[in-house]
N, C-alpha and C positions, 0 to 999 in steps of 0.2 A: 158635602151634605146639602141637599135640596131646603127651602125652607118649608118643603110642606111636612122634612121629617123630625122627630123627637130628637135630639141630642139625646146620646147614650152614656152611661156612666162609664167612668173608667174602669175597665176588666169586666165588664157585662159579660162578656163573652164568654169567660171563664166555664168549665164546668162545673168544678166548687162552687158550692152556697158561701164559705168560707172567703175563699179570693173573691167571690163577687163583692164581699161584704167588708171587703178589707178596706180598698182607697175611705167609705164612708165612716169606718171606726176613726182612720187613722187622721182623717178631717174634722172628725167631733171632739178628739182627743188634743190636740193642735189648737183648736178652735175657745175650748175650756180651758184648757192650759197657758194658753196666750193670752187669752183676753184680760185678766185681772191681775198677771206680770206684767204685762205690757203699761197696766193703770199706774202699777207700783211702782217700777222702775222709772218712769217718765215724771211722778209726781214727785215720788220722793228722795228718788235718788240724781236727778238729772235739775230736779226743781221746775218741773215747766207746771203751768197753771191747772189742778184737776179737771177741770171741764174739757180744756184742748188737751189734755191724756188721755180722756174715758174717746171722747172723740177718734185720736187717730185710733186707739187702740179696737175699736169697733170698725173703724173703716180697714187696718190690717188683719185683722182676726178672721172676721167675721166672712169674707169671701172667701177661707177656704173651704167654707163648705160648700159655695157656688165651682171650685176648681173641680169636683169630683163629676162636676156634669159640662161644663163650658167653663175651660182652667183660661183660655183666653180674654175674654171679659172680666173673670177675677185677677188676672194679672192686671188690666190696666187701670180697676182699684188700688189694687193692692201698692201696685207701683207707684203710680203718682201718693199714695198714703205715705210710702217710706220717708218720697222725697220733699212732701210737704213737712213731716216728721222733722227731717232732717233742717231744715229753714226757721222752724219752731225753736229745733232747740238751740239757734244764734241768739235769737231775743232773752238766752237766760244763762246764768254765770256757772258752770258744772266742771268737774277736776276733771284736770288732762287725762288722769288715767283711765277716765272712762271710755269708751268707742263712739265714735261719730263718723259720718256720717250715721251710719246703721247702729245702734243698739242691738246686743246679742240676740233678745226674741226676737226682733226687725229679720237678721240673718235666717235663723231657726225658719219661721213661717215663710219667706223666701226661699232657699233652699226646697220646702216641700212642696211648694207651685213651682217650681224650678223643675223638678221629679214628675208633678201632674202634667205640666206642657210638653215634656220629652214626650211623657205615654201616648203623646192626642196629637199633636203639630208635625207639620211636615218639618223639613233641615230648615229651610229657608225661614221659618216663622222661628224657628231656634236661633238661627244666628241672629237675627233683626233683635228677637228680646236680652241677646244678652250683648248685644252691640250696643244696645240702650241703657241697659246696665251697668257696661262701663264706663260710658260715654257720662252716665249721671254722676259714679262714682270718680272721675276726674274732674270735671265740674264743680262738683262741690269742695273737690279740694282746695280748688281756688282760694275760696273763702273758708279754710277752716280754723277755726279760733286758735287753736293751739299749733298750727303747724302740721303735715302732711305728715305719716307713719309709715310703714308696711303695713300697718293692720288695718289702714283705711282700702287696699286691694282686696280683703278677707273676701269679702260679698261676694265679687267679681271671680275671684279663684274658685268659691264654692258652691255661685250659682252654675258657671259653666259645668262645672262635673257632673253636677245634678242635669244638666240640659244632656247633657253626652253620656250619661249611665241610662235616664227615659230613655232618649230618643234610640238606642241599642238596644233596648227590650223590647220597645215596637217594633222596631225593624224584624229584631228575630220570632217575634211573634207574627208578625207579618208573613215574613219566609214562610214559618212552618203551616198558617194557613193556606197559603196559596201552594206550596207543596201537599198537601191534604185535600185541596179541591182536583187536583192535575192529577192523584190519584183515583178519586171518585171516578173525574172525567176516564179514564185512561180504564178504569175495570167495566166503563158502562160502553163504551168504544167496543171494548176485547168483546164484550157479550152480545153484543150488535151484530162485529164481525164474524163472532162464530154460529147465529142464529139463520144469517145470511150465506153461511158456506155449507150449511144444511141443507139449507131450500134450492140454490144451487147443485145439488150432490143430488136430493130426492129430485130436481126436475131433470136432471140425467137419467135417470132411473127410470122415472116414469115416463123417460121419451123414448127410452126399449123397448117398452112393451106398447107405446101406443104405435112406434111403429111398427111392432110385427103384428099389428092388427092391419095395419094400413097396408104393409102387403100382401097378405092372405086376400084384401080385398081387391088390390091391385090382380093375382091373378086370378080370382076369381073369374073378375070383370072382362079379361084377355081371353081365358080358355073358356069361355061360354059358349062361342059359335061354336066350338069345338065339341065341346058336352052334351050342348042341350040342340036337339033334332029341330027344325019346323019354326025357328025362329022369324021373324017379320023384318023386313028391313029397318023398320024404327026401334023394334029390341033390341035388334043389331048395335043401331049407331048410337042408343043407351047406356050401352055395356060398353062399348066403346068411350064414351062422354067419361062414362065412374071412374072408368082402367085410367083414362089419362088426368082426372084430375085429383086421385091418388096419389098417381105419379109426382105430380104437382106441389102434392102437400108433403111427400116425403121428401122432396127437394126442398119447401122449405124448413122443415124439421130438421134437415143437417148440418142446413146455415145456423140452426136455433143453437142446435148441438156442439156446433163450434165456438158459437158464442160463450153458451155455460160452459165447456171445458177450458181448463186453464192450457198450457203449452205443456207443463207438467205432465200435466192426467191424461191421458190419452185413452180412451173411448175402448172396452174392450167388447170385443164381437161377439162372445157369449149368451145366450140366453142369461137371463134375469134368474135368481133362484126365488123358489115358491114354497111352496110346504113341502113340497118333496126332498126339501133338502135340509131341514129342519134337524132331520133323525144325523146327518153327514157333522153338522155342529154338534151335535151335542156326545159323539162320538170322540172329534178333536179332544173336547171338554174331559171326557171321561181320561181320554190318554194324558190328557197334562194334570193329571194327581184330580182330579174333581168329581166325586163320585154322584153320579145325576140320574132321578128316574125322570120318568119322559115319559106320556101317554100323546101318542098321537092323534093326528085328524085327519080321516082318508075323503073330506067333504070335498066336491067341487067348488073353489072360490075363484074370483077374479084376481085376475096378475096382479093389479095392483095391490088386492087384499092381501094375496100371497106373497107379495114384495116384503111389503110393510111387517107383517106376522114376523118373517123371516130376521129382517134387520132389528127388530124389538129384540127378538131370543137372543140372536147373534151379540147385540149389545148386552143386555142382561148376562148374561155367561161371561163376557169377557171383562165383566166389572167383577164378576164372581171369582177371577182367574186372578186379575189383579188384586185387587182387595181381601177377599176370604179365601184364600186358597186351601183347597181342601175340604172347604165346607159341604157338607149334604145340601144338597139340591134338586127341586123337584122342580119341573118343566112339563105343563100341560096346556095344548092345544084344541079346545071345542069345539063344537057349532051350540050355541045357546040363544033360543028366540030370534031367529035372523039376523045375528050378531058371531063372529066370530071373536072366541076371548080367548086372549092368553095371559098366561100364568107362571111367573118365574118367580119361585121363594127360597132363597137361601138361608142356612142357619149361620152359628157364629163361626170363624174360622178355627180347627181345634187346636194349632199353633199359628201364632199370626207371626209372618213374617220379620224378622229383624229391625228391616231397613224397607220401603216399598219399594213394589216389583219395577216403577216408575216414579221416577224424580217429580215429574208433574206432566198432569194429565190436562187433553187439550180442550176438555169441558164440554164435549161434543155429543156426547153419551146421550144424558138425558134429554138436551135441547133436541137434537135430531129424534129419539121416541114421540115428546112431545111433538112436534112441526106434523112428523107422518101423521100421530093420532090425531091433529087437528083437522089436518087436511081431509082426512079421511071420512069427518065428522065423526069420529067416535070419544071413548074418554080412556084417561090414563091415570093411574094412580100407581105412583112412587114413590118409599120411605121407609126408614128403617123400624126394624121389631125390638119389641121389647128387650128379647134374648138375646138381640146383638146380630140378628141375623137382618133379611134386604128384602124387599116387597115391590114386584113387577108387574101389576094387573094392568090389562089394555082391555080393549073391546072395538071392534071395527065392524063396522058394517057390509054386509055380503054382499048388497045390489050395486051395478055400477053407477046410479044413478046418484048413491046416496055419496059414492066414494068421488068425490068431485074435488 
């Protein structure tokens, strides 16, 4: 702990009001209860003088309530209180049967700063106070009026337990903290990585389709002399210049392409599907029990608009398949205000599944909708219905300018 921060109570952290509140009851109650046993027993059963009772009995008492926030500071009260206690009461004549070094409350309030230093201190601060512990209770035996007991170890036997019962509740409070952070960390990692195999997966995608724009232009730029009659020698070596630095940039686009594909994945050759293939999914859908209307869109969009449209349905339908199976579903594709929207609404499933169709799912779904709809600059909205059924609204923009 830094000194510029607050010393915290014991079990702060708790999420009970309750446990939070517990170490400070059980300090007030200890604290009351000791304090004018402590007076009693010292004055009048031990015989030491009122004044040097109320005394130690305030210097032992009264730090337990300092233990609930800094148990180490009220320990070194506390402590030397015992052992001054204990020197006190040489100077006065008391029956053997009684306990000394420590009188029974002496023990009591001991024991429970014993309890508070486990919960706070490292090992090492545990063993030094109860090394000091024994060390005092051997010591005093030296001197003790009536001769050494077993019961003069009492202290020693019952402060350790209580050092070794804390200091195993922190520990295991510890553990399961830090196993509860390594989780946090470990579910915001997994959502990282799948946010990032998205944008990977879409910049494959959309390096299909930009490259068959790049070689439509490539032979453009080749068969030109070819095409077009009466060209000039500098349109010539123009068309020539575009053709090879096309060329150029598809060469580097398949280094790029190598790069985002894994060793796994391997690049297939096909054209990119568009809206034209909209109606082919939602066909699949129908054959695997899901009965779906579907209004299509015969608009002209761009590939990538088309890409994106495509992998939204595809995904929406195949959460439909997993999750609601069977459910009515309705799939429409627009053109609205120079925005192209789609539309996936499912109802509730009318038997849901047993067991799921999938042990677990690799969360990829919605992240990859959203990523495209971002990229795309458009908006997405996804969430469940009231009736139990699923809500897939997108909107994407038609120009390619805007789809960046």
């Amino acid at each position: 702990m830094t000194p510029e921060e607050s010393p915290r109570a014991l079990l702060a952290g708790a999420s009970r009001r309750s446990v939070r509140l517990l170490p400070w009851g059980v300090a007030f109650v200890l604290c009351v209860a000791l304090l004018p046993t402590t007076i009693t027993v010292l004055s009048v059963d031990y015989g030491l003088n009122g004044g040097v009772a109320g005394a130690l009995a305030v210097a032992q008492a009264a730090p337990l309530l300092l233990a609930v926030v800094r148990p180490l500071p009220a320990w070194y009260v506390i402590f030397a209180a015992d052992v001054a206690g204990a020197l006190a009461l040489l100077t006065v004549d008391f029956d053997m049967r009684l306990l000394w070094p420590f009188p029974p409350m002496e023990i009591v309030g001991y024991v429970g700063l014993c309890l508070a230093l486990g919960l706070r201190e490292s090992r090492r601060t545990l063993l030094l106070v109860w090394l000091a512990t024994a060390g005092a209770s051997v010591g005093l035996g030296f001197v003790a009026p009536h001769g050494t007991t077993a019961r003069d170890a009492l202290l020693t036997i019952l402060s350790g337990v209580a050092l070794v019962l804390g200091g195993a509740l922190r520990e295991r409070y510890e553990a399961q903290r830090r196993l509860a952070e390594q989780e946090t960390i470990s579910e915001a990692e997994r959502g990282r990585r799948t946010l990032l195999e998205e944008r990977a997966r879409i910049a494959r995608e959309l390096h299909d389709v930009v490259a068959h724009h790049m070689s439509v232009i490539t032979v453009q730029a080749d068969t030109s002399v070819y095409r077009l009659d009466g060209l000039t020698p500098d349109v010539r070596e123009e068309f020539t210049s575009i053709a090879a630095t096309a060329r150029e940039s598809l060469g580097e686009m398949r280094r790029l392409l190598g790069v985002l594909r894994s060793e796994e994945a391997h690049g297939e050759l096909a054209p990119q599907p568009g809206l034209d293939r909209i109606g082919q999914v939602v066909e699949a859908t129908v054959r695997a029990g899901v009965p779906v209307e579907f209004a299509s869109c015969d608009a002209e969009v761009p590939e990538a608009v088309g890409l994106s449209a495509y992998r939204i349905v595809q995904e929406a339908l195949a959460n439909v398949v997993r999750h609601a199976p069977g459910a009515p579903t309705r799939v429409s594709v627009a053109e609205e205000g120079g925005r192209l929207a789609i539309l996936v609404v499912n109802g509730p499933s009318p038997e849901p599944p047993a067991a799921p169709l999938e042990e677990g799912g690799t969360g990829h779904g919605l992240v990859g909708m959203r990523e495209r709809v971002r990229l795309g600059g458009g908006t997405l909205e996804a969430g469940p219905l009231p009736d139990g059924g699923f809500r897939v609204a997108a909107r994407l923009p038609l120009t390619e300018e805007d789809f960046t």
